[in-house]
C-alpha positions as CSV (number, residue, x, y, z in Angstrom):
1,X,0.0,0.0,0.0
2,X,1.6,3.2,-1.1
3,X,0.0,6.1,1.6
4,X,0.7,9.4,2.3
5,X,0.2,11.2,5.9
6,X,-2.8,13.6,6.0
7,X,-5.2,11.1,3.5
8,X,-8.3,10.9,4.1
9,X,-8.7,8.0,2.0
10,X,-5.7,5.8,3.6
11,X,-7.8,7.1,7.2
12,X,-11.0,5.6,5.4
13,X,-9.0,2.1,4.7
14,X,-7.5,1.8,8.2
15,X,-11.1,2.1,9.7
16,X,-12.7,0.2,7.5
17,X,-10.0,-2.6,6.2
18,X,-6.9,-2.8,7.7
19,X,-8.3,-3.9,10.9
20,X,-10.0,-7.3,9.4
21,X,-7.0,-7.6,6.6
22,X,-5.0,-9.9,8.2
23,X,-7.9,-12.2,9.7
24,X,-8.7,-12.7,5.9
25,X,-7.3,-15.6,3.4
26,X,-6.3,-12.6,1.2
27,X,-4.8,-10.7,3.5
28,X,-2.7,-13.9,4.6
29,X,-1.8,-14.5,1.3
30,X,-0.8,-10.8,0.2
31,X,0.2,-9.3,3.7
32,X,0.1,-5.4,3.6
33,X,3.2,-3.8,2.9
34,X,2.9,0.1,3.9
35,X,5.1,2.9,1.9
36,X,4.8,6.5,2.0
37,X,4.9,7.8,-1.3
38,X,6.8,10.7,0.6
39,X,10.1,8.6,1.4
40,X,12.7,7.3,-1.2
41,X,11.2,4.0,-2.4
42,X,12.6,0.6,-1.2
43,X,15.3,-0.9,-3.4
44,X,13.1,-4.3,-3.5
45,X,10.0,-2.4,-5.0
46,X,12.3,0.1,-7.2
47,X,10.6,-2.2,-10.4
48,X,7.2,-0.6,-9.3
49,X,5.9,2.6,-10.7
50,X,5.0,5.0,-8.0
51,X,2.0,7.6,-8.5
52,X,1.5,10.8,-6.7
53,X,-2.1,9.4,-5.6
54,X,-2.9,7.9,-2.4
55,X,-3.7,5.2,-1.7
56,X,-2.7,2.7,-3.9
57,X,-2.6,-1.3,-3.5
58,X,-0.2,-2.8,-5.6
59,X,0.0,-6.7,-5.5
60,X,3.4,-8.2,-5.7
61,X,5.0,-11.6,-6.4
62,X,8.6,-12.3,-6.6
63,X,9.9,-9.1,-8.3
64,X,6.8,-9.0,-11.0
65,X,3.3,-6.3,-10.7
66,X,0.4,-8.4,-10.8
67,X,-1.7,-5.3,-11.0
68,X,-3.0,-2.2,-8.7
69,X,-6.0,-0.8,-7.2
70,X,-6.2,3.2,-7.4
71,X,-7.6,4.8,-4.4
72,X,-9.8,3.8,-1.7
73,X,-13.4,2.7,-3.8
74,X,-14.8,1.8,-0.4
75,X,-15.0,-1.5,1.7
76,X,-17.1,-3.5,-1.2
77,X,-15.8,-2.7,-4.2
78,X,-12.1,-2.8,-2.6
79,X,-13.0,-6.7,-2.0
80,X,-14.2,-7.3,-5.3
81,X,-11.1,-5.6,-6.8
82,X,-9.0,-7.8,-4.5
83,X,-10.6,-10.7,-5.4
84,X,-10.0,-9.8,-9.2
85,X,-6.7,-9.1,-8.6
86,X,-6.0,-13.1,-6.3
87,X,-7.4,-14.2,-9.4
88,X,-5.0,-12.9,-11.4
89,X,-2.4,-14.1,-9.2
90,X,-3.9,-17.7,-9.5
91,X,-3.9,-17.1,-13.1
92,X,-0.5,-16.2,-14.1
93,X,0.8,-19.2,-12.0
94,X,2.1,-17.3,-9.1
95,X,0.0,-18.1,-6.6
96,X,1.7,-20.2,-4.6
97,X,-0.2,-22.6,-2.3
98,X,-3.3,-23.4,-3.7
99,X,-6.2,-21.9,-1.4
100,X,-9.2,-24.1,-0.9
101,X,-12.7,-22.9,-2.1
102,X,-13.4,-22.6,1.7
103,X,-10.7,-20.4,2.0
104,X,-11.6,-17.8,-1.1
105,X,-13.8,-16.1,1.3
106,X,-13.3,-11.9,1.1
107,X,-14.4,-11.8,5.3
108,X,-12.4,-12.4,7.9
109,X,-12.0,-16.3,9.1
110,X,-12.7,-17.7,12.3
């Protein structure tokens, strides 16, 4: 997640998301990684393309953008675009450990 102090929209997500986030299968498979688009860039994510909006979600896998989500849409549409985005993961064939169906929930697990 590429942030930036002061945004209201990165506020929105950590009420509404980034409590639940890691409860989730998603959110265990792509942990959040937080960046200020305000600091020099990491040297492991120097491949990534950063934008002077905020937030952004970009979905990594060993050194390769699967794809991004612009801004904060709001809590269901950012779990749809998630899901879209897993399922590119799964389809490029770098998805790692297969998840069960009853894992491919978008809410947190037990």
């Amino acid at each position: 997640m590429f942030e930036q102090a002061g945004c209201a929209w990165c506020e929105t997500f950590d009420r509404e998301i980034a409590p639940i986030y890691p409860k989730t299968a998603e959110g265990r498979r792509a942990p959040l990684r937080r960046v200020s688009i305000n600091n020099p860039i990491p040297p492991d994510l120097a491949f990534v393309e950063v934008e002077r909006l905020a937030p952004v979600f970009v979905l990594v896998h060993n050194g390769q953008e699967i794809g991004r989500i612009r801004g904060y849409p709001g809590e269901d549409h950012f779990w749809g675009l998630l899901g879209a985005l897993m399922k590119k993961l799964d389809a490029v064939g770098t998805g790692g450990e297969p998840v069960s169906p009853a894992e491919k929930t978008l809410r947190p697990v037990g």
